[in-house]
KESEBA-339882 format. One record per residue: x, y, z of N, C-alpha, C in turn. Coordinates in steps of 0.02 Angstrom, whole numbers, padded with zeros to 5 digits, always signed. Layout:
<sites>
XYZXYZXYZ;...
</sites>
This chain:
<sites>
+00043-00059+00000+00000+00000+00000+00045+00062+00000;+00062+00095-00069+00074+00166-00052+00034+00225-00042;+00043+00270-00022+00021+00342-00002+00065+00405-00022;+00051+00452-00079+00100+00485-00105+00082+00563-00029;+00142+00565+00002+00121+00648+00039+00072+00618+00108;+00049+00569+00100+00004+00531+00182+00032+00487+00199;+00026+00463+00269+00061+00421+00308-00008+00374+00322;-00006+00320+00325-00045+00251+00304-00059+00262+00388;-00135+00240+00403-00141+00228+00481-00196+00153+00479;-00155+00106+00543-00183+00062+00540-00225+00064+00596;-00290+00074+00595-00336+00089+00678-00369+00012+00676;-00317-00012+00736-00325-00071+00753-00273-00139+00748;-00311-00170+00783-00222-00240+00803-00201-00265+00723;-00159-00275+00761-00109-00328+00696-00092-00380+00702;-00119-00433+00683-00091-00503+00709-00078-00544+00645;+00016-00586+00654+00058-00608+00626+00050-00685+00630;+00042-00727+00605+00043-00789+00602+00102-00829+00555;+00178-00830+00584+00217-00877+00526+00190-00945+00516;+00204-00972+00469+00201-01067+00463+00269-01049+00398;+00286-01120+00418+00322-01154+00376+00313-01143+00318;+00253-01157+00292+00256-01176+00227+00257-01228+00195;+00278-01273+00131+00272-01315+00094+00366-01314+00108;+00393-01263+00107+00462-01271+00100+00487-01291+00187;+00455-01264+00218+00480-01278+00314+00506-01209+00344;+00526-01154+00301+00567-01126+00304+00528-01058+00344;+00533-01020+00389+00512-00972+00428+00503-00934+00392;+00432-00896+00383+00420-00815+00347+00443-00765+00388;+00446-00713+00338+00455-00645+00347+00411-00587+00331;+00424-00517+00391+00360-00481+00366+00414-00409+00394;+00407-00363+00329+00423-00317+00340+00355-00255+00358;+00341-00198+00395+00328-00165+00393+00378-00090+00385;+00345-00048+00358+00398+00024+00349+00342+00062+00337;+00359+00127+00382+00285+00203+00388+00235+00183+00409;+00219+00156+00441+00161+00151+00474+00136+00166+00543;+00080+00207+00557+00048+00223+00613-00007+00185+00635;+00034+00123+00684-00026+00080+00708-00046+00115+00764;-00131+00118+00757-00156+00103+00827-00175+00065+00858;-00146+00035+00897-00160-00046+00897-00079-00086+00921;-00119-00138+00950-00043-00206+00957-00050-00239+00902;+00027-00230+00906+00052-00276+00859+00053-00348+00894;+00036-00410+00865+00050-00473+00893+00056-00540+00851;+00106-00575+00859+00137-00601+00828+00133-00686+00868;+00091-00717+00819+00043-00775+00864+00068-00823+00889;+00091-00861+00909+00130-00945+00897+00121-00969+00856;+00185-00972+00830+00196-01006+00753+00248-01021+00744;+00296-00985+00669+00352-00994+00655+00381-00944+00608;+00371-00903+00643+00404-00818+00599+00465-00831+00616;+00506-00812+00551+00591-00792+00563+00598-00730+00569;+00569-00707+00559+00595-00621+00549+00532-00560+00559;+00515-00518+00589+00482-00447+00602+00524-00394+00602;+00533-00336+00564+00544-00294+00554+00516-00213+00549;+00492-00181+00587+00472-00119+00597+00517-00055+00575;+00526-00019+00529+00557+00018+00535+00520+00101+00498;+00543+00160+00545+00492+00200+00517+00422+00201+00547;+00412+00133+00597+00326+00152+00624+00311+00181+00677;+00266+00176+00679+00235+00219+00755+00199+00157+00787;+00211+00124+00843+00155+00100+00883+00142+00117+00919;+00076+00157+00923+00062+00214+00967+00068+00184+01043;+00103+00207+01098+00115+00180+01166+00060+00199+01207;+00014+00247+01187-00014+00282+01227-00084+00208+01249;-00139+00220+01283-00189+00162+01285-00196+00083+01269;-00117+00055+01275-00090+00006+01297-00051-00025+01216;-00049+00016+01164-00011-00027+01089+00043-00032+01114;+00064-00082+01083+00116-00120+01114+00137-00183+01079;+00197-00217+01074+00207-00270+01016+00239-00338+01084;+00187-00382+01070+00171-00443+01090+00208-00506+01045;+00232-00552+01086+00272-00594+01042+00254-00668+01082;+00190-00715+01033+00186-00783+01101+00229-00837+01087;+00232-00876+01110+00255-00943+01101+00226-01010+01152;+00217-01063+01109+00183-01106+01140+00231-01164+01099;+00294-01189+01153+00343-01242+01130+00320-01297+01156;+00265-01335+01191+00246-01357+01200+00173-01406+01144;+00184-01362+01110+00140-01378+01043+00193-01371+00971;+00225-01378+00988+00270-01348+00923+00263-01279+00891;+00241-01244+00930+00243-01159+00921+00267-01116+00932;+00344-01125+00934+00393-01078+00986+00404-01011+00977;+00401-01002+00900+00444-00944+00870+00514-00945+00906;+00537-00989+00894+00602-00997+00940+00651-00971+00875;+00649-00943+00793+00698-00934+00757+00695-00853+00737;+00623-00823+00783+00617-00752+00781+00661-00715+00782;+00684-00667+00752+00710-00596+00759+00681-00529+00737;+00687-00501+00800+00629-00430+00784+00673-00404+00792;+00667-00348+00725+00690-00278+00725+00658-00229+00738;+00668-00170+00781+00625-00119+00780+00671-00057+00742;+00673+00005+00693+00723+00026+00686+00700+00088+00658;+00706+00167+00698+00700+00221+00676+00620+00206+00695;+00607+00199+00745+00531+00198+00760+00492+00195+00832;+00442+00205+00847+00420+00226+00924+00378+00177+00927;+00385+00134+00992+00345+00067+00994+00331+00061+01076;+00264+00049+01091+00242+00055+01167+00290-00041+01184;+00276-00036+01248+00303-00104+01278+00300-00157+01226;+00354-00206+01248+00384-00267+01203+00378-00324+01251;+00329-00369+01227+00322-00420+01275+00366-00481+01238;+00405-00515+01247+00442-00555+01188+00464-00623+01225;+00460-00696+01209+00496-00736+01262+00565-00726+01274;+00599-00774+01301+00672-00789+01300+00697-00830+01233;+00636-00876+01212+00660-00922+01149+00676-00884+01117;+00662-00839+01099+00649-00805+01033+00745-00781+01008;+00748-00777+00971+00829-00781+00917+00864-00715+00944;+00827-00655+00937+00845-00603+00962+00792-00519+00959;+00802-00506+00989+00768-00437+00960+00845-00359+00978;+00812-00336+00905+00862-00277+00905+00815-00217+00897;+00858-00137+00934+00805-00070+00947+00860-00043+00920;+00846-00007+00852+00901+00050+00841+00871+00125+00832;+00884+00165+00853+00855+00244+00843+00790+00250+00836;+00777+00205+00906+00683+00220+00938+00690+00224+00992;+00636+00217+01005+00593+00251+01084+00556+00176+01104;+00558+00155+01150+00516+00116+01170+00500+00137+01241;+00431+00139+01252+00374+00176+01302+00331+00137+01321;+00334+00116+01403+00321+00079+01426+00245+00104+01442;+00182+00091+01468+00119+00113+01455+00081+00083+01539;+00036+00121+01537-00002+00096+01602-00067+00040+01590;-00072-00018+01586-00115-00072+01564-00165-00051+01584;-00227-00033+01539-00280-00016+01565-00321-00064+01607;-00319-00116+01613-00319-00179+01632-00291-00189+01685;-00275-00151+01720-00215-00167+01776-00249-00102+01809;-00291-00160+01887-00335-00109+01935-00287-00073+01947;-00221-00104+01991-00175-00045+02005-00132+00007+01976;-00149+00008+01905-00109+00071+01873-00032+00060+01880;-00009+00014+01877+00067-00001+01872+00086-00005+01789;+00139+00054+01783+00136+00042+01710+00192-00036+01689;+00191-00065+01625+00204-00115+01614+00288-00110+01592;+00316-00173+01584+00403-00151+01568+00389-00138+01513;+00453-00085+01498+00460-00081+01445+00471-00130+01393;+00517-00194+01415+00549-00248+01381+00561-00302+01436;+00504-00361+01422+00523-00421+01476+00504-00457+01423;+00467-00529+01465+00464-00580+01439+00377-00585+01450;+00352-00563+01493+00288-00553+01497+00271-00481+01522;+00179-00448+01531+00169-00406+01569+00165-00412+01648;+00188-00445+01673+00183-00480+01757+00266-00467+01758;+00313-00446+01726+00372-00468+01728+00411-00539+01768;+00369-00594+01755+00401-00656+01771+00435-00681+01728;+00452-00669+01700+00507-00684+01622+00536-00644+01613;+00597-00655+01592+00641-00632+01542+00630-00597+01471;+00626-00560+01427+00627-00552+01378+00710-00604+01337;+00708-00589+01253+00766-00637+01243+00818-00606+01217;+00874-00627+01203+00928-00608+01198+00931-00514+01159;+00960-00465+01170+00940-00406+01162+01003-00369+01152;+00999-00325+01088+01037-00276+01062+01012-00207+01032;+01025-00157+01091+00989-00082+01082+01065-00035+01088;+01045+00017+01009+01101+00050+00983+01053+00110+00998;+01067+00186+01012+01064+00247+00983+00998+00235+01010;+00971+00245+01068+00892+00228+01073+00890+00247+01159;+00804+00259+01169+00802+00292+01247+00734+00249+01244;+00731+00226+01300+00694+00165+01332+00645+00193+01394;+00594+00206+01415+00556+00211+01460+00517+00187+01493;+00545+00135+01547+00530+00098+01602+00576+00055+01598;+00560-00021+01631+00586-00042+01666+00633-00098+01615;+00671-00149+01603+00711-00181+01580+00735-00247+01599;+00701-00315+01569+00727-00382+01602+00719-00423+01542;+00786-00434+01523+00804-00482+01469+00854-00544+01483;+00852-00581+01439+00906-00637+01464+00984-00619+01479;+00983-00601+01429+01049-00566+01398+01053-00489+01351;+01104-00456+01366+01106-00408+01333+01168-00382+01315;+01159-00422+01237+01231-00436+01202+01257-00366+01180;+01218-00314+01180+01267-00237+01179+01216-00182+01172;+01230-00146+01221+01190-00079+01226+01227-00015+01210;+01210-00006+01170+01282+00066+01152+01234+00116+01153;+01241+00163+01188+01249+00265+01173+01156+00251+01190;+01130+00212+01249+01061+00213+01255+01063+00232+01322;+01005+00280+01337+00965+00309+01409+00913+00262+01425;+00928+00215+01481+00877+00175+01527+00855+00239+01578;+00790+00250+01569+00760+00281+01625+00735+00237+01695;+00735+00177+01684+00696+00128+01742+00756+00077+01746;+00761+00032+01785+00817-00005+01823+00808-00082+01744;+00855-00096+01741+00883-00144+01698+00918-00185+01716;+00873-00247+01697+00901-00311+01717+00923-00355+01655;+00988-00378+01667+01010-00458+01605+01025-00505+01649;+01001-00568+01612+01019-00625+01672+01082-00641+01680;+01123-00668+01623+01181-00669+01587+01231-00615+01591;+01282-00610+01647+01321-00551+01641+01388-00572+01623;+01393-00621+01596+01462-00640+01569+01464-00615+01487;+01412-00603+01466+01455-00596+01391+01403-00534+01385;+01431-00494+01327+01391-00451+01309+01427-00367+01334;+01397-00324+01321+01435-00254+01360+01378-00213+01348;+01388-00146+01388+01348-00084+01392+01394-00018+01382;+01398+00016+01351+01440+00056+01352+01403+00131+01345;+01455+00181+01343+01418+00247+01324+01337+00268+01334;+01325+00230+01408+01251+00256+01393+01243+00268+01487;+01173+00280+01488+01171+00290+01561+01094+00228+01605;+01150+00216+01644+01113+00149+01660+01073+00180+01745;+01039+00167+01766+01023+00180+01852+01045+00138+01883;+01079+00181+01943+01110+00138+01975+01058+00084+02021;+01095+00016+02019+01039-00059+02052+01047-00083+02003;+01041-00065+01922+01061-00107+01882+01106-00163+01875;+01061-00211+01842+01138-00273+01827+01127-00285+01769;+01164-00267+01716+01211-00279+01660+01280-00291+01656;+01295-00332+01587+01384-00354+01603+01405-00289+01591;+01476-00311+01572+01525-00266+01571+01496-00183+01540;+01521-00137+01594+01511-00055+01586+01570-00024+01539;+01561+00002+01495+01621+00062+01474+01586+00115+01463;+01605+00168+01523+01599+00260+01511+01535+00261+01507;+01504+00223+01572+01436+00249+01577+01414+00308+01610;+01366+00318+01636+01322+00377+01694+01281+00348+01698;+01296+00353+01795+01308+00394+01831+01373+00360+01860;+01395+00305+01823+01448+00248+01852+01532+00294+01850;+01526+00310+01790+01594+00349+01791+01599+00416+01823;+01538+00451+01846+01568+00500+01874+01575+00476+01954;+01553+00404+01965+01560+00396+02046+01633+00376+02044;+01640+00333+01998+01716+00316+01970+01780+00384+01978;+01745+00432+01971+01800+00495+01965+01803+00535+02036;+01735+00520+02049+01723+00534+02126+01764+00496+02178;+01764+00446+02152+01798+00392+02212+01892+00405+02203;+01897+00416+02150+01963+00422+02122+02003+00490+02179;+01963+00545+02174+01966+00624+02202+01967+00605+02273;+01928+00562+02326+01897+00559+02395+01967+00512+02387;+01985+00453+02355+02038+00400+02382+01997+00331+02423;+01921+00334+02412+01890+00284+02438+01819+00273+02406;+01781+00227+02391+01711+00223+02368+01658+00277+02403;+01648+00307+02367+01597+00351+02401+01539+00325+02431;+01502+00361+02472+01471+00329+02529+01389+00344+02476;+01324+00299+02544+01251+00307+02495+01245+00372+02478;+01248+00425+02509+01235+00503+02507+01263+00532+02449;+01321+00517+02427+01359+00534+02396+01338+00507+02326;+01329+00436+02337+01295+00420+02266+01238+00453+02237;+01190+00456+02295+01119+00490+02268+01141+00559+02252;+01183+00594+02279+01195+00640+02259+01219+00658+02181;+01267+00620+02140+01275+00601+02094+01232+00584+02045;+01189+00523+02062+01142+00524+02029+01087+00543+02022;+01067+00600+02068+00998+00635+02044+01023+00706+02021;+01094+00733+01994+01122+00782+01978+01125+00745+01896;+01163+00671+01888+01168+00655+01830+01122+00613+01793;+01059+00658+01790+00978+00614+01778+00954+00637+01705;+00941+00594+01659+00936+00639+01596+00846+00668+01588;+00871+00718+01592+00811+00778+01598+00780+00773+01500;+00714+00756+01506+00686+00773+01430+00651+00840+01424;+00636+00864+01365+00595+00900+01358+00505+00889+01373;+00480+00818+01350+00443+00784+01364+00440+00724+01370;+00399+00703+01409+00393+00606+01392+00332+00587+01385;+00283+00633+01365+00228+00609+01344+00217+00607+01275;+00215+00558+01258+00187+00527+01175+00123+00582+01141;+00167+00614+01085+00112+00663+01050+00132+00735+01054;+00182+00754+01113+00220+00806+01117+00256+00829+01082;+00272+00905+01045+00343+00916+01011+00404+00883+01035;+00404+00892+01116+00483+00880+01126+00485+00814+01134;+00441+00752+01135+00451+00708+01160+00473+00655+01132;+00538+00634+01183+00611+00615+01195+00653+00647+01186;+00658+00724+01177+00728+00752+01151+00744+00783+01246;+00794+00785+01233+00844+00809+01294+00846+00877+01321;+00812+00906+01363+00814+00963+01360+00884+00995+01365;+00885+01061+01364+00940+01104+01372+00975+01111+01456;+00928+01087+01492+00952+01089+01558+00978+01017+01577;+00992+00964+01541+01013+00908+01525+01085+00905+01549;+01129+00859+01599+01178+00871+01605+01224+00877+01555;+01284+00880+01538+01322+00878+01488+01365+00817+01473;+01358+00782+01547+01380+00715+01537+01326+00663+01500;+01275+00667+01501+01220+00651+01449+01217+00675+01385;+01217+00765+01368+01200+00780+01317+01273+00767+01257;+01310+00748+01281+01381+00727+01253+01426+00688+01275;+01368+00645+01300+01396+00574+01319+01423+00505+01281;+01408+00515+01229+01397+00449+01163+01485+00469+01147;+01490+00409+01087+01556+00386+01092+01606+00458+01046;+01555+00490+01010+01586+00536+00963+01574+00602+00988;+01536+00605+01053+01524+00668+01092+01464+00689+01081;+01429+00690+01046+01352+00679+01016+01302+00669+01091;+01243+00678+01092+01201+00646+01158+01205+00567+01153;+01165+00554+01213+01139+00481+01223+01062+00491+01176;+01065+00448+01177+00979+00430+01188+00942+00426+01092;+00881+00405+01086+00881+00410+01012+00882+00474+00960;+00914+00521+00974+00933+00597+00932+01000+00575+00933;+01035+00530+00944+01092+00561+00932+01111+00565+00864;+01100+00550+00819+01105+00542+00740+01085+00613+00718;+01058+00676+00764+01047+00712+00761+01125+00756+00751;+01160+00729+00790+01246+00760+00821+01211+00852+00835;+01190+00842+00881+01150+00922+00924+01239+00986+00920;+01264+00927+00973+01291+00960+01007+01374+01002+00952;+01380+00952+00915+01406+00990+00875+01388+01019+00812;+01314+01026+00807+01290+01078+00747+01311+01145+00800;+01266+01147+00880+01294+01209+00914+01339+01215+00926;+01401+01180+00922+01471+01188+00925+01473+01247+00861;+01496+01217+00799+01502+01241+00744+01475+01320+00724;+01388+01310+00777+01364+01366+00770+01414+01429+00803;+01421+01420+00871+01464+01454+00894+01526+01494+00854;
</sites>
């Protein structure tokens, strides 16, 4: 379906069914530009591949992209890989079977289940909405995440803003680098994160680990401040100006964290200068 000058809106769910086929071999389904309203959901079956790139799943009134599996019937989606890429997608419910899922230069926005007497909003990325699971193996580049985080593994997080505490089961392989994690987090290996390296520089200056006071102090100074976080806003996800600077030129080329950085902000206003 093209649209010359309009953006395609899908009002209402989406549901994915792979099979085999005559050949055995796992389908594939690309989407690109699209404004779902609605979950996306992706049934027990045998999809190899989902790809989002360019969409909107609106986060707001619970859309959200759902991933089942039933290995117990021969329905695992155990050869899945979801891409999400250059796109805004409410909560990711996904198993552990699943092959992998990758987030590059999106937003994923965790939502309050309308369904849920107590108004607890849902993870951003697990394995279920109850968070008793794991989500599965996970690779997020250039991207800002809102809520909470529990995957098996998390084979590399580069130049991304976790706003809510993040969990990998697996801390032997994999890395996090250039991004800012909250502290309680457990992910493997750190390089040149926040709020970790400035306690790191802190501790370096004192000659001893800084004490609880000292941390909170740190980290509610090095908190990345948005312009908005409500879905539908101009500013929302960009970094405001009152943003520390260890955030807003935190990424590996000096650029921000979070999904603008492909923007490179900080040195168009360099230059401007």
């Amino acid at each position: 379906l093209l649209a010359d000058s309009l953006r395609p809106v899908v009002k209402g769910n989406i549901e994915i069914l792979g099979e085999g086929g005559d050949t055995g071999k796992p389908g594939r389904l690309f989407l690109n530009g699209l404004l779902i309203d609605g979950t996306v959901t992706v049934s027990a079956g045998n999809l190899g591949e989902l790809r989002l790139a360019h969409c909107t799943v609106k986060p707001e009134q619970g859309g959200r992209l759902v991933v089942e599996s039933l290995p117990e019937k021969g329905k695992p989606n155990d050869e899945l890989t979801v891409t999400i890429d250059r796109s805004i997608c409410g909560s990711i419910q996904a198993p552990e079977i699943m092959q992998g899922l990758r987030i590059i230069d999106s937003i994923i926005d965790s939502f309050v289940d309308p369904d849920d007497e107590a108004g607890y909003p849902a993870p951003a990325i697990a394995g279920d909405p109850g968070e008793s699971r794991p989500g599965p193996a996970t690779t997020i580049e250039r991207s800002t995440i809102f809520g909470t985080v529990w995957v098996r593994e998390m084979a590399l997080a580069s130049e991304v803003i976790f706003t809510e505490q993040v969990t990998a089961e697996r801390l032997q392989t994999g890395c996090v680098r250039y991004s800012f994690v909250p502290l309680g987090s457990s992910v493997p290996r750190r390089f040149r994160c926040q709020p970790g390296l400035a306690l790191t520089a802190l501790a370096k200056t004192k000659g001893s680990e800084p004490d609880e006071a000292s941390q909170e102090l740190v980290e509610e100074r090095l908190w990345p401040v948005h312009t908005s976080t409500d879905y539908g806003d101009p500013g929302y996800g960009q970094l405001s100006s009152a943003c520390p600077e260890e955030i807003r030129r935190g990424a590996e080329d000096g650029s921000e964290m979070g999904v603008f950085n492909h923007l490179k902000q900080p040195q168009r206003e360099a230059n401007l200068r």
